[in-house]
C-alpha positions as CSV (number, residue, x, y, z in Angstrom):
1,X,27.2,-32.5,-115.9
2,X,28.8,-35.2,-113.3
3,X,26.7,-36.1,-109.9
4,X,23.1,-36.4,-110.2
5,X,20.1,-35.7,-108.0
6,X,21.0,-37.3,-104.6
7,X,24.4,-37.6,-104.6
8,X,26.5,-36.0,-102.2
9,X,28.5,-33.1,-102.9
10,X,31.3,-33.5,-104.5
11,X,30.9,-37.3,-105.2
12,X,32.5,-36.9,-108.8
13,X,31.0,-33.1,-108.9
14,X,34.2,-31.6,-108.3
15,X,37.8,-32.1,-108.7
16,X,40.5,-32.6,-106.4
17,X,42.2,-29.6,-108.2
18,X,39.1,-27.5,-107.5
19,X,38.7,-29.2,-103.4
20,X,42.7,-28.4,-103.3
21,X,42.4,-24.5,-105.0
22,X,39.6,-24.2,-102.2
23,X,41.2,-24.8,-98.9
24,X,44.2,-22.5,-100.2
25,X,42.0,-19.9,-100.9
26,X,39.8,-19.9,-97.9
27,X,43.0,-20.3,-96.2
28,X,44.0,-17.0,-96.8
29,X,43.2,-13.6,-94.8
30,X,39.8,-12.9,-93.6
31,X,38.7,-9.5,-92.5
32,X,35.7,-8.0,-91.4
33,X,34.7,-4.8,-93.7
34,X,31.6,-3.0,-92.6
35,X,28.1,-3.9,-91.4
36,X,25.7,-2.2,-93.8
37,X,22.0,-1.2,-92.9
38,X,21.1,0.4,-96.3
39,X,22.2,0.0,-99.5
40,X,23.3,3.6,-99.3
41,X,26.3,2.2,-97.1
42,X,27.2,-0.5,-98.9
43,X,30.8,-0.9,-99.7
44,X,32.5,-0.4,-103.0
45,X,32.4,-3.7,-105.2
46,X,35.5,-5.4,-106.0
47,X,35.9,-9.1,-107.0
48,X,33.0,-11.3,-106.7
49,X,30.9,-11.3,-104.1
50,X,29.3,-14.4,-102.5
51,X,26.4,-14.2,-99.8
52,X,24.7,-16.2,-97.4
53,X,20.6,-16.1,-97.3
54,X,18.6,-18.4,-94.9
55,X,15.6,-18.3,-92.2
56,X,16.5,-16.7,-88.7
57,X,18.8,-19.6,-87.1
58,X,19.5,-21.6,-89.4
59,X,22.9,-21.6,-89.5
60,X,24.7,-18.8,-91.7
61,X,27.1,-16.9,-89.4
62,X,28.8,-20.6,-88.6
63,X,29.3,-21.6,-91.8
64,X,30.9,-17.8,-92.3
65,X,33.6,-19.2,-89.6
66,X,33.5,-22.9,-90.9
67,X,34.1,-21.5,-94.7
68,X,37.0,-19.6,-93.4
69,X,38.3,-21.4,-90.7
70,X,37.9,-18.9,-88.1
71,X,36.1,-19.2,-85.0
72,X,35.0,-16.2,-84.1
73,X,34.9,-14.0,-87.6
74,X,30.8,-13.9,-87.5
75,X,29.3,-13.2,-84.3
76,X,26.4,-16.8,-83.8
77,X,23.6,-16.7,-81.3
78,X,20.7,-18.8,-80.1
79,X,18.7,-15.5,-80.7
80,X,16.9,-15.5,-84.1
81,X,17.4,-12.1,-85.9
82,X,20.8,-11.0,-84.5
83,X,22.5,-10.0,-87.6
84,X,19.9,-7.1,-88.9
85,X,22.5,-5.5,-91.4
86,X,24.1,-6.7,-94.5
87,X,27.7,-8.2,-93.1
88,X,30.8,-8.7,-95.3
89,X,33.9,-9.9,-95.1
90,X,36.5,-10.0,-97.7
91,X,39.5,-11.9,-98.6
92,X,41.9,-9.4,-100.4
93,X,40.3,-7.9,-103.7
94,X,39.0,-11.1,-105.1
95,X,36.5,-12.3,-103.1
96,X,33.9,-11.4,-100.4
97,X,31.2,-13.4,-98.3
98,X,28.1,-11.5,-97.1
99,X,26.0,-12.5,-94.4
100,X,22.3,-11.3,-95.0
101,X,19.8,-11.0,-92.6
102,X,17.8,-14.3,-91.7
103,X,13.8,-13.9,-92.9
104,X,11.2,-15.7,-91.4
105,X,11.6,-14.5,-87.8
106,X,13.2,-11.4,-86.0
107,X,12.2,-9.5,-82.1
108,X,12.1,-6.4,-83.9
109,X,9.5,-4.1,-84.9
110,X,7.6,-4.6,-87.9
111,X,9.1,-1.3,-89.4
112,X,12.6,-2.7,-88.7
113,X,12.0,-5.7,-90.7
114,X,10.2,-4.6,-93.2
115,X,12.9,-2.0,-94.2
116,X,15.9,-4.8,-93.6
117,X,13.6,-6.5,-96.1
118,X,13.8,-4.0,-98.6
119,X,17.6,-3.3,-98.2
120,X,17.7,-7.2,-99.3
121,X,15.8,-6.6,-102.0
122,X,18.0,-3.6,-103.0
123,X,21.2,-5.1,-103.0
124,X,20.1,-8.3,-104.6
125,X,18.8,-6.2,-107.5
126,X,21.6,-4.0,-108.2
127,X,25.4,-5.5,-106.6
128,X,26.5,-6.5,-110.7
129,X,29.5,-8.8,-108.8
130,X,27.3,-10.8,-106.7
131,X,28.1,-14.1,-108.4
132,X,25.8,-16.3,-106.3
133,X,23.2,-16.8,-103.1
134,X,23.7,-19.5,-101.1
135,X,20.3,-20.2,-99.6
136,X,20.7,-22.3,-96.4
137,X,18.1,-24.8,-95.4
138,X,17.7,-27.0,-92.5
139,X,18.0,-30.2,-93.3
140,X,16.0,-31.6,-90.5
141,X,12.9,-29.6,-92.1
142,X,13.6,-29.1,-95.4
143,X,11.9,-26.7,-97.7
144,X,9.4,-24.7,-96.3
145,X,7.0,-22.2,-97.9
146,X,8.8,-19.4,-96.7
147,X,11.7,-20.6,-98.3
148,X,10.1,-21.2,-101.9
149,X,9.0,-17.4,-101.1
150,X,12.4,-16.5,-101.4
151,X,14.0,-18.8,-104.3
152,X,10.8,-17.2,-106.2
153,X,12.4,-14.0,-105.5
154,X,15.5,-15.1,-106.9
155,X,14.2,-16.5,-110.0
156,X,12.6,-13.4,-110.6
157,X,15.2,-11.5,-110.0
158,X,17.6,-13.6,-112.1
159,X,20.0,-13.7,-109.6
160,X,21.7,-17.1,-109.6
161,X,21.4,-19.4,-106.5
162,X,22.3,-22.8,-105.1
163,X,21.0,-24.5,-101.9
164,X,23.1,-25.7,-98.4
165,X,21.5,-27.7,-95.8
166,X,22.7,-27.1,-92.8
167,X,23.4,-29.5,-90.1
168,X,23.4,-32.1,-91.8
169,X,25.1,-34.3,-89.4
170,X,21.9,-34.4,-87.5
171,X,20.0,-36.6,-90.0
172,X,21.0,-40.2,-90.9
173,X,22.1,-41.9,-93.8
174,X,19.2,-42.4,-95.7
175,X,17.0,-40.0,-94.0
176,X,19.9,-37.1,-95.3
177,X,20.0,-38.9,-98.9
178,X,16.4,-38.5,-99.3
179,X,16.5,-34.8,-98.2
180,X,19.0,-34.1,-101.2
181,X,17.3,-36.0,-103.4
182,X,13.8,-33.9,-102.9
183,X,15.8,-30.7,-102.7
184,X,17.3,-31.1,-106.0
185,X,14.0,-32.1,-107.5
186,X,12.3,-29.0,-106.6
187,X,15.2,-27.2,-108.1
188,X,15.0,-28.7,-111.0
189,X,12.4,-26.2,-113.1
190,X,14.2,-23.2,-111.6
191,X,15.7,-20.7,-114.1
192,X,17.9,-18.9,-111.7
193,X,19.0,-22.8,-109.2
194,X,22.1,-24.2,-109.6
195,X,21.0,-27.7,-109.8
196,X,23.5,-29.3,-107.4
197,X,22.6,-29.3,-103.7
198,X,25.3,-29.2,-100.9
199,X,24.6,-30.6,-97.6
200,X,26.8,-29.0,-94.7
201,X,27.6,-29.5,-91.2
202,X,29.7,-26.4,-89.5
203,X,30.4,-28.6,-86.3
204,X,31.7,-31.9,-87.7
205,X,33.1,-29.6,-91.1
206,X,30.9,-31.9,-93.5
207,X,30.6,-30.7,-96.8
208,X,32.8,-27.2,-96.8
209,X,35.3,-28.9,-98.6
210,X,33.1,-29.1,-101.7
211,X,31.1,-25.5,-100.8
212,X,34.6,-23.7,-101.0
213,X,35.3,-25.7,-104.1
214,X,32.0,-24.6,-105.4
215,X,33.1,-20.7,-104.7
216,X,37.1,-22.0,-106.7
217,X,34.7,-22.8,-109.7
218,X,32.9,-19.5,-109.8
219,X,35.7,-17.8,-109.5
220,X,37.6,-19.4,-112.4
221,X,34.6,-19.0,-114.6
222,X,34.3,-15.3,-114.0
223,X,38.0,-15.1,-114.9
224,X,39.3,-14.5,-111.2
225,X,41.3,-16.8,-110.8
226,X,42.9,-19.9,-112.6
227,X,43.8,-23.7,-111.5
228,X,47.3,-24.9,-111.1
C-alpha cells in the first residue's frame, strides 16, 4: 500500500486521477434531505452513504461545507451540541454525507443524550450502505479516551472507519507530522481503521483534496462509479 505512517495525505496515496474524479464529483449538486432524530425517520438508502463522527466542536459541519464547496450547507456554531439529529445531505443517488451528533459534550438533558446516543448506535448497526465513518479529531489534542471509546465501538461493530484531524493548520510542521504519525500507530491493531490518516483544515482547504479522493476510491470499489 503506497504512504506510510506519517506521511501526509495523499503524498503518493492517491492518484491524480482519483484527486481529479474528486473535485468533479463534490462539484456537483448538494442538497439538504432531512434531519433525522430516530432511526424510525431515517431516509430510504440509496448509494453509499458516508458520515461524519467527532467530539462536540470539533469541526464536522465545516468540513460538510469545505467537502462540498458550500458555505452555508451545514449550519456551524461555537455551541457544542447543536446538531442533536442525524443530518444528511445527498449528491444525486450515488452518494450521501451524514453529519452525526458530536459525543463528549452537549447542554441538553441527560435523557436527550442518552437517546441521541442510542439512535447512533442504531444507525451504525443496521444502514448496509454506510461505506465509512470519518471520525474527526483535533489535531491540537489528539486522541483522547473518549475518542478510543468510540473507535472501540466501531471495531466492534465492524463498521469500517478512518481518522481526520481537524484544523490542522493550527499546529506546525513537525509538531502536525508527529500527530499523524502517533495517530496512525494507534490505528494500526484496529480490525475495523483504515490505516491512512488525513489531516484537514476547512479554513485554509488543507487536505480535502485527498478526503474527497478518499470518498472517489470507495466509491469505485463498491462499483459506483468508475475512473476516466
Amino acid at each position: 500500500m503506497p504512504g506510510g505512517p506519517g506521511s501526509e495525505a495523499g503524498e503518493g496515496f492517491y492518484t491524480p486521477a482519483e484527486v481529479e474524479a474528486g473535485r468533479r464529483l463534490f462539484a456537483g449538486e448538494w442538497n439538504f434531505v432531512s434531519a433525522a432524530p430516530t432511526v424510525e425517520v431515517l431516509p430510504p438508502m440509496r448509494g453509499i452513504e458516508i458520515a461524519l463522527a467527532g467530539r462536540s466542536n470539533v469541526g464536522k459541519s465545516s468540513l460538510v461545507n469545505a467537502l462540498t464547496g458550500r458555505r452555508a450547507l451545514a449550519r456551524t456554531s461555537v455551541t457544542p451540541g447543536r446538531t442533536q439529529e442525524l443530518i444528511f445531505f445527498t449528491l444525486g443517488p450515488q452518494l450521501t454525507l451524514v453529519d452525526m451528533p458530536g459525543y463528549g459534550f452537549a447542554k441538553a438533558p441527560k435523557e436527550k443524550v442518552d437517546a441521541w446516543t442510542a439512535t447512533i448506535h442504531a444507525y451504525l448497526r443496521g444502514r448496509a450502505n454506510l461505506a465509512r465513518v470519518f471520525v474527526l479529531i483535533d489535531s491540537r489534542h489528539g486522541l483522547k479516551p473518549i475518542d478510543l471509546g468510540v473507535l472501540d465501538g466501531l471495531d466492534k461493530a465492524a463498521v469500517s472507519y478512518a481518522v481526520v484531524l481537524t484544523k490542522a493548520d493550527q499546529l506546525g510542521k513537525a509538531e502536525r507530522a508527529a500527530r499523524i504519525a502517533e495517530t496512525e500507530a494507534a490505528l494500526l491493531r484496529r480490525p475495523a481503521a483504515f490505516p491512512h490518516v488525513f489531516p484537514t483544515s476547512s479554513r485554509d482547504g488543507d487536505g480535502i483534496a485527498e478526503l474527497r479522493a478518499g470518498v472517489v476510491r470507495l466509491m469505485v470499489e463498491r462499483g459506483m462509479m468508475a475512473l476516466d
